[in-house]
N, C-alpha and C positions, 0 to 999 in steps of 0.2 A: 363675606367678612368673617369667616372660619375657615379652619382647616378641614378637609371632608379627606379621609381615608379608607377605601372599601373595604371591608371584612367579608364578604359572602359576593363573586360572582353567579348569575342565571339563578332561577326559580322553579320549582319542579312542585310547584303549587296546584298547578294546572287549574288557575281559575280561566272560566272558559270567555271571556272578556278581552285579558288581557292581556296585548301582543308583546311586552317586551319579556313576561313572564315567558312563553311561547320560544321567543327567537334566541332566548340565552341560556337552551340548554344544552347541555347539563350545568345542577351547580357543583360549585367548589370551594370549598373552604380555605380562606387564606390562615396560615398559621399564625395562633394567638401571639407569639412573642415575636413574629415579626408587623405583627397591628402596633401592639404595644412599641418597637422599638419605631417604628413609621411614625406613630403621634409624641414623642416624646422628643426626635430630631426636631419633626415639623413645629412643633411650637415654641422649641428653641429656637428655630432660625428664622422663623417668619413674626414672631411677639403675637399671634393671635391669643385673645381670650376666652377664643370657643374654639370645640372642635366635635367634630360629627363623625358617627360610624355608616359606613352607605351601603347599603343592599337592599334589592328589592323585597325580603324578607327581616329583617336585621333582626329579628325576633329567631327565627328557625337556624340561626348560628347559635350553635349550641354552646359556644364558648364565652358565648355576649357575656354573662354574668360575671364571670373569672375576669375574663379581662378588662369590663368597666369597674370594677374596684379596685384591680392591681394599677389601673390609670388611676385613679380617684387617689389612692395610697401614694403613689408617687406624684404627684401633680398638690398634692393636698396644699403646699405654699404657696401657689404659685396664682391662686383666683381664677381659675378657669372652668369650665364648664364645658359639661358636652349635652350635646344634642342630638336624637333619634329622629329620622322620617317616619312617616307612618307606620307605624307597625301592628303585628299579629295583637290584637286585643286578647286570645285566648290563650298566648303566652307571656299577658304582662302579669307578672308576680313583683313581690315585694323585693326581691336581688336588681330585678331591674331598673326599679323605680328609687331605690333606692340609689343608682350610679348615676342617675337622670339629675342634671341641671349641678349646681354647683353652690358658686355663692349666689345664681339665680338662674329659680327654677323654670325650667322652659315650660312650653304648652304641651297637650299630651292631641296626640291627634290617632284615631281609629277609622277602619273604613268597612262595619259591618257591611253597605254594598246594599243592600237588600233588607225591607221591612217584615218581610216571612222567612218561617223556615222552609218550607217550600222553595223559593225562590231563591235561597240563597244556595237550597240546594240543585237549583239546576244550574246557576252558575259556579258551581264545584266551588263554596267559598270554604267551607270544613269550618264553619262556623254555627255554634246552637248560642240560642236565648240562653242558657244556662254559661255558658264561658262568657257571653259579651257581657252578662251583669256582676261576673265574677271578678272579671276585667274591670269594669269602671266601679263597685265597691276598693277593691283593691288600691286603685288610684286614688278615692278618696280618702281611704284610711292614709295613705300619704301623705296627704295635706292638699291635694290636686280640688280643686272648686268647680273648676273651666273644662271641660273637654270639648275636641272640633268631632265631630261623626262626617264623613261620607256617605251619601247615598246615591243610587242611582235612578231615574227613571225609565222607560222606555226598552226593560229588558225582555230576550225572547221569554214567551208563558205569561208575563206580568199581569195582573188581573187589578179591577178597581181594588178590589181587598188588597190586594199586594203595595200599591202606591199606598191608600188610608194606613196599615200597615207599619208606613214610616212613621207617623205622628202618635200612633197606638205605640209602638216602641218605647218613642222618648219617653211617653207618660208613663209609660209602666217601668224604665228606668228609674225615673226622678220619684215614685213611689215609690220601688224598692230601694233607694238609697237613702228616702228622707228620715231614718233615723239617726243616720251618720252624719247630715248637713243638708244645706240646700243644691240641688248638681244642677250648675246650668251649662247649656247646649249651644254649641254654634256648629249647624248644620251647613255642609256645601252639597246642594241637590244638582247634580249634572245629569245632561242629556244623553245614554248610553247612543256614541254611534259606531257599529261595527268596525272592527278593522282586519285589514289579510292578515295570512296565516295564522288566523285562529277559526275555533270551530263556529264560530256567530260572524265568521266571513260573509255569512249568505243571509245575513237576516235583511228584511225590509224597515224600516221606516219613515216615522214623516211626520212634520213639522206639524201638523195638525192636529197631531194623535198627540205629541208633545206636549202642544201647551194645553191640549183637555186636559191630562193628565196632573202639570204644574196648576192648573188650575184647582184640581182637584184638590192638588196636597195644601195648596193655599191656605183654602176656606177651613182645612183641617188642622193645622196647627194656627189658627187666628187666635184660638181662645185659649195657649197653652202659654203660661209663663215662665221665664227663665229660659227662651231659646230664641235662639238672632237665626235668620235663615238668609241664605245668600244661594239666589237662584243661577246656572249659566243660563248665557242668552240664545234664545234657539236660533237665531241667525248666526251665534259662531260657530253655534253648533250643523247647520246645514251646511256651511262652507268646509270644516272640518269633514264632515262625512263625503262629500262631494269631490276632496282633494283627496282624503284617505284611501278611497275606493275606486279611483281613476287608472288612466289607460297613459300612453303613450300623448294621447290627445292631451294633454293637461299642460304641455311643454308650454305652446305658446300663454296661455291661460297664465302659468308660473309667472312668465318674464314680462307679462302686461301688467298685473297686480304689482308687483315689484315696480314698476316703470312709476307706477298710480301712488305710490307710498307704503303700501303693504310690507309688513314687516315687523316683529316683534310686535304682535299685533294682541294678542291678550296682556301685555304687560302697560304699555307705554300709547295704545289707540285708540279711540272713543271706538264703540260698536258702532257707528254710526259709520265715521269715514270707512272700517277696516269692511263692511260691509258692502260699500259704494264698492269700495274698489275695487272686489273681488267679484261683484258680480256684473259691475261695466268688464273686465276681462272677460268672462265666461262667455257675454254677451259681443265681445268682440271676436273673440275665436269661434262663434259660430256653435256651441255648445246651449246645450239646455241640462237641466236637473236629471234627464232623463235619460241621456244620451247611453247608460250604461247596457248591457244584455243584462245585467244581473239584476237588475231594481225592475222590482214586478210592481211596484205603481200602491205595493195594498201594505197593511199594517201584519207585520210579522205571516207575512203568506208562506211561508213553509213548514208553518206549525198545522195548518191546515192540509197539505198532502200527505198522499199515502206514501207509507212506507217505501216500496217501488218507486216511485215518482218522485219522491226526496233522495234517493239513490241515487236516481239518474239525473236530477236535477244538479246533484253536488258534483255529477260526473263533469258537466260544462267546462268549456276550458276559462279562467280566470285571468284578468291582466297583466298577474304576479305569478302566475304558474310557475315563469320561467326563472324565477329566483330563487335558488335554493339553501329552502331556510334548515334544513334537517330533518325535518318533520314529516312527514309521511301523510296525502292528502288525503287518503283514504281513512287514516287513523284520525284527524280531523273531522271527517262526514259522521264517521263513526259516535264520536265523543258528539255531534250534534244530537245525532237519535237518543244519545245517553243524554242529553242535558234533558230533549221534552221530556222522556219520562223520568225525569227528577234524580237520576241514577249520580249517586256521588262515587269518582275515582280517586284512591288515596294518595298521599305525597310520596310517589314513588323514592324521595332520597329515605325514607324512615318507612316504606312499605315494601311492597312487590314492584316489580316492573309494570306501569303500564305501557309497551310496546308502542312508542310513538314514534320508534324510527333513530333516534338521535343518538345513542349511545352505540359505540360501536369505537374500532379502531382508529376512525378519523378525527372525531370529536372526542372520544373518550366517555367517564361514564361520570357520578355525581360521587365527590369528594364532600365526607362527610368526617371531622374534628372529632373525635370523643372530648366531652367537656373536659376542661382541668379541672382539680378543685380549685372553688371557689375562697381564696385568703383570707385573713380577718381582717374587718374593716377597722381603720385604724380612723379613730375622731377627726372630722375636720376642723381646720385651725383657718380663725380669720385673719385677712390680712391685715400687716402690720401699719398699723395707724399712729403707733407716739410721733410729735412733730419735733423732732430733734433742733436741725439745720433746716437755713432758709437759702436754696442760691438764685441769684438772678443774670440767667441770660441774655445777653444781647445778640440778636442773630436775622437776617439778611431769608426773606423767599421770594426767589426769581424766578424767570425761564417758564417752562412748564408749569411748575410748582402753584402760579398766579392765577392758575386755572382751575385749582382744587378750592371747594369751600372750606370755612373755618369749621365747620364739624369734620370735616374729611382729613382737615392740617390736625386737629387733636387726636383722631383717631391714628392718622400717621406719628404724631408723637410717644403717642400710648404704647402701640406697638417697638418705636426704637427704645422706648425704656425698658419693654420685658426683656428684647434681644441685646440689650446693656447690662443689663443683670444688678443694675445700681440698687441702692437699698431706700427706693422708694417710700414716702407714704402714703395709705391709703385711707380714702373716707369711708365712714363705716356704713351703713344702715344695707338696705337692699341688694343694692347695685354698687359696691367701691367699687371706687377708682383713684387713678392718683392725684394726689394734688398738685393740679398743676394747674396755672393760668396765665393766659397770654394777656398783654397789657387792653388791647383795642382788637377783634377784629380786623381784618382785610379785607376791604369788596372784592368778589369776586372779580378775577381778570386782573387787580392791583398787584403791583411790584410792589413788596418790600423792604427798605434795605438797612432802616434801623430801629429795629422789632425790640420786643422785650419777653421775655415769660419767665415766670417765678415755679420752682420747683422745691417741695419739700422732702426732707431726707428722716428717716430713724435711726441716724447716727452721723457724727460728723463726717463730712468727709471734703477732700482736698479740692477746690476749684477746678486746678488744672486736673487733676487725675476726674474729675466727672466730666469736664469741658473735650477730654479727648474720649472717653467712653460713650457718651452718647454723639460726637459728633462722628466716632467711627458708625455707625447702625442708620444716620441721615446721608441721602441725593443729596449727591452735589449742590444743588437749586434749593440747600436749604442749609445753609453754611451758619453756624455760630462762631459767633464773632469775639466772645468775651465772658467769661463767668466772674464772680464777686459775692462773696457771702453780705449777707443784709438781715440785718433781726427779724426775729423768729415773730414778734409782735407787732413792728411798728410795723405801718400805713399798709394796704394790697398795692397791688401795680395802678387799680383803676382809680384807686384813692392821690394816686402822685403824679397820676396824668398833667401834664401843664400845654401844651401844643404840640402840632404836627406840621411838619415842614414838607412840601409838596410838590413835585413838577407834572404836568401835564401840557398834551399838545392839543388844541384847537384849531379847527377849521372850517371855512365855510361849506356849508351842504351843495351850494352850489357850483363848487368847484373853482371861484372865479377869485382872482387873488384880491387882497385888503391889503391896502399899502398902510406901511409902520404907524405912519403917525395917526391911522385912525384908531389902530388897534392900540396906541398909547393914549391918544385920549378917553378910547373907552374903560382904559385901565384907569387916568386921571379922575376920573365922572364915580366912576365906583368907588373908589377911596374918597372920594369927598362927602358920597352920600349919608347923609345923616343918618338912614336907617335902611337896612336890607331885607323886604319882609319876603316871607317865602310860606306860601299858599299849599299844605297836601290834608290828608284824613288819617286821625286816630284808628286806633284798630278795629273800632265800630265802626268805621267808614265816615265818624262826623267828622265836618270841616276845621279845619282850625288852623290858627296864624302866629308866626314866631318871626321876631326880628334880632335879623342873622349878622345885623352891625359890630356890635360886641366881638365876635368870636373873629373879624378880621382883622389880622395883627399886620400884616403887608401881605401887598399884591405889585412883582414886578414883571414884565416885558423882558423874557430872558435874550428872544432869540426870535426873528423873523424870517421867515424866506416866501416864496412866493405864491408857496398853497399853501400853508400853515404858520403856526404862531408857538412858541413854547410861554408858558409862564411859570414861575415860581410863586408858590402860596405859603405862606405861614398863618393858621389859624390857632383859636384858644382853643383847648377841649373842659369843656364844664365838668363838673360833679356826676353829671349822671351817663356821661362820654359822649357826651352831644360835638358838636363840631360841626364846620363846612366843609363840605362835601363837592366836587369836581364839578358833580351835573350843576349844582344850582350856580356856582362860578359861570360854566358855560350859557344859563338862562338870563344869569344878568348880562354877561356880554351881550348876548347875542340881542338882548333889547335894546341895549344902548348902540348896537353897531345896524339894528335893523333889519338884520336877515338871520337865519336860525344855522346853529355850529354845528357841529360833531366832534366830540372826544374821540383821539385819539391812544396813546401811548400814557396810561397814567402811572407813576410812582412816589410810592412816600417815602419821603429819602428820611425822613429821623422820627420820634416820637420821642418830644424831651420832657424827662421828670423832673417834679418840684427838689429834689437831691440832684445837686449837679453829677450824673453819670453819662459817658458816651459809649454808644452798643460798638464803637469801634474797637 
């Protein structure tokens, strides 16, 4: 739901971790005025209200400063906001924080990595105690309250001190910051699990050593206040490591998990199913945990060989050998022996060469921006909120369109307004937006076709000249039908509700046809009933009871054929936007006719106000 624009390709970070840093070098600096000219199209033509700068560094673009103000200076009308991925804590300064967020401020999120200095220096993070708390003061003089921290468990060297370490951290952050305010923590602890082409390709671990250790950290921040902790789970993380570090053998294993449901499986799976199914695959292709040459069975076992023996060790052929990532494997084994002994290599875009293979004629070498100067920041201005003009649209969503929720159809209107360029109004406080309101909702899956929504303006302006502006920026499958100015004061949409006119098709679940006249007497029986009570639970789950007589104005038998039924509804809509609703239609029938329906094809052909208007 942003527009993301990369600023900085590849990382020359060289933390020793992390593969994508690894596989994308060299970096290169995309030029500042073509960042700037990229997000300032982009959010013209697409109406987003965010927009993001992407690099696996976005901190070590040297130009981030210059360019989030000269965006901020030009965007300053317009309500938008950008947003940063994680980035370098020991280059967050006050230029930066200051382009961060908008009319709302985002979160700030850092990924110290490691609860020693030790440890972070053998995973080359180029991070001391002294920048990270420099960092998060910083952020608070900002007004920042919240930060997220990453950490990791399970890295080569890691000692019990090193995990305790992360919780010794936090505390001794939220003491050095507590004369500035209170700092609270939301920490994500993940399970480091090697990956190729990097130099901790060859380390060992294991699920066992894992959860001691989560254990450990547990017990140690229990009694620390102000910090939410959200553990990964070591069985995603065994599968992860298992599929990260695999062979050729892994094919079938792939297309069995998939077969089982696997898939988007940290976002959208319980751990439980994404679990089953990967390790019924593993178990079907004939595979164990173990199956690799490289996995020696013990907790970080190549910190225990000798020098010699870690050489020859790293000498082994590997299942990715044969991929060539740029990197030189030998300068990998190399940077291993540098990580045990703690040895920090610098960021060769801003130091020396360290000789890893990759720069050279074919790739090229790392493209580094000299900053611009930095512009004057020019004040931000909220947006424009006087309630001038009132218009009300009448307007039709069909097709597709019926399959988007009503947050999804406001967020799609929000945006055809920015790329209309009409002169909106906005509400004020935290979060504006525009004022806009649609009369009723649409259940998901429902057609349409004679809608309403009120739109205010900070200055007059012509029906037709807004009715063609914003109907040029909307799909097709969402056509306006009519605009008409309507005072600025009188009644909202939900206040003039009067009924909703309905058709829907019905059918038996059994498939077996209902001939006319029963399906007209059950329409008869219904209309006679003195009362319609209809049985569900408040949003505490208690039970409770409403009679749904009232709100039916007619119910007729449009249309029969021999597996289904059309009917037309006309229902009241109360004060509070109450109404009948399709299913409970379908429960009454289906009691009076005996066996149980299925909704078909539902649409709301009108929704008329107590002011005679038609959305036609």
């Amino acid at each position: 739901d942003r527009l993301t624009v990369e600023i900085r390709r590849g990382c020359t970070r060289g933390c020793r971790f992390c593969q994508p840093g690894m596989l994308t070098r060299p970096a290169r600096d995309v030029e500042p005025e073509a960042v700037i000219e990229a997000i300032e199209t982009g959010m013209e033509r697409t109406g987003y209200s965010d927009f993001s700068l992407l690099s696996l560094s976005c901190s070590d673009y040297l130009a981030l400063p210059a360019v989030g103000v000269e965006l901020r200076n030009r965007l300053a009308d317009q309500n938008v906001s950008l947003t940063l991925p994680s980035q370098r804590v020991d280059r967050f300064d006050s230029d930066i924080a200051h382009i961060l967020g908008g009319s709302r401020k985002a979160g700030l999120t850092f990924a110290p990595e490691a609860g020693s200095q030790r440890l972070r220096d053998i995973v080359n993070k180029g991070l001391t105690d002294a920048e990270l708390l420099a960092g998060i003061r910083t952020a608070m003089t900002n007004g920042y309250r919240k930060v997220k921290l990453y950490f990791m468990v399970g890295l080569p060297g890691e000692t019990d001190a090193d995990v305790l370490g992360i919780a010794e951290t936090c505390r001794w952050l939220q003491h050095q910051c507590s004369e500035i305010g209170r700092l609270e923590l939301n920490l994500t602890i993940s399970n480091f699990t090697p990956k190729p082409h990097t130099p901790f390709q060859w380390h060992s671990v294991s699920s066992t050593e894992f959860d001691r250790r989560q254990q450990l950290l547990r017990r140690a921040l229990r009694g620390l206040r102000g910090i939410k902790v959200n553990f990964t789970d070591l069985r995603l993380s065994a599968i992860e490591d298992f599929i990260g570090r695999g062979d050729r053998r892994l094919a079938p294993v792939l297309e069995a998990a998939w077969r089982q449901g696997a898939g988007l499986d940290a976002w959208f799976e319980s751990v439980e199913r994404t679990y089953a199914a990967w390790t019924a695959a593993i178990e079907a292709a004939g595979l164990g945990g173990r199956y690799r040459a490289l996995e020696l069975g013990a907790w970080s076992a190549v910190e225990a060989m000798a020098a010699d023996d870690l050489e020859a060790f790293c000498r082994q052929p590997l299942p990715w050998d044969h991929i060539d990532s740029g990197l030189d494997k030998s300068w990998l084994a190399e940077d291993l022996q540098r990580a045990l002994a703690a040895t920090v290599v610098p960021d060769c875009s801003f130091s020396g060469c360290s000789s890893c293979g990759v720069c050279g004629p074919e790739l090229g070498h790392n493209v580094v921006i000299p900053p611009p100067p930095i512009p004057p920041q020019l004040p931000q201005r909220a947006p424009a909120s006087e309630r001038i003009c009132r218009l009300r649209f009448g307007f039709a969503k069909t097709g597709s369109l019926a399959l988007i929720s009503h947050l999804d159809t406001l967020r799609l209107l929000e945006r055809a307004l920015r790329r209309s360029r009409l002169p909106v109004s906005f509400t004020g406080g935290f979060h504006p937006l525009p004022r806009l309101q649609l009369a009723l909702p649409l259940p998901l899956g429902v057609e349409g076709r004679g809608e309403w929504l009120d739109l205010e303006f900070v200055q007059h302006i012509d029906p037709e000249l807004a009715l063609e502006r914003l109907g040029a920026q909307l799909p097709d499958t969402f056509q306006l039908l009519s605009a008409q100015q309507v005072p600025l004061t009188g009644p909202s949409l939900s206040q003039e509700l009067h009924s909703a006119r309905w058709t829907m098709t019905l059918a038996p679940e059994s498939g077996a046809p209902i001939a006319a006249d029963r399906w007209q007497a059950a329409v008869a029986t219904l209309l006679a009933a003195p009362e319609l009570l209809w049985h569900d639970t408040d949003k505490k789950g208690r039970p409770r009871q409403r009679d749904c007589r009232p709100a039916l104005i007619a119910l007729e038998l449009a249309a029969v054929t021999t597996t289904s039924a059309e009917l037309a509804l006309q229902a009241a809509i109360d004060g509070a936007g109450r109404s009948l609703r399709p299913e409970q239609l379908r429960d009454w029938l289906a009691e009076r006719l005996g066996q149980p329906l299925v909704l078909g094809q539902q649409c709301r052909q009108q929704l008329s106000l107590s002011t005679v208007l038609t959305s036609q």
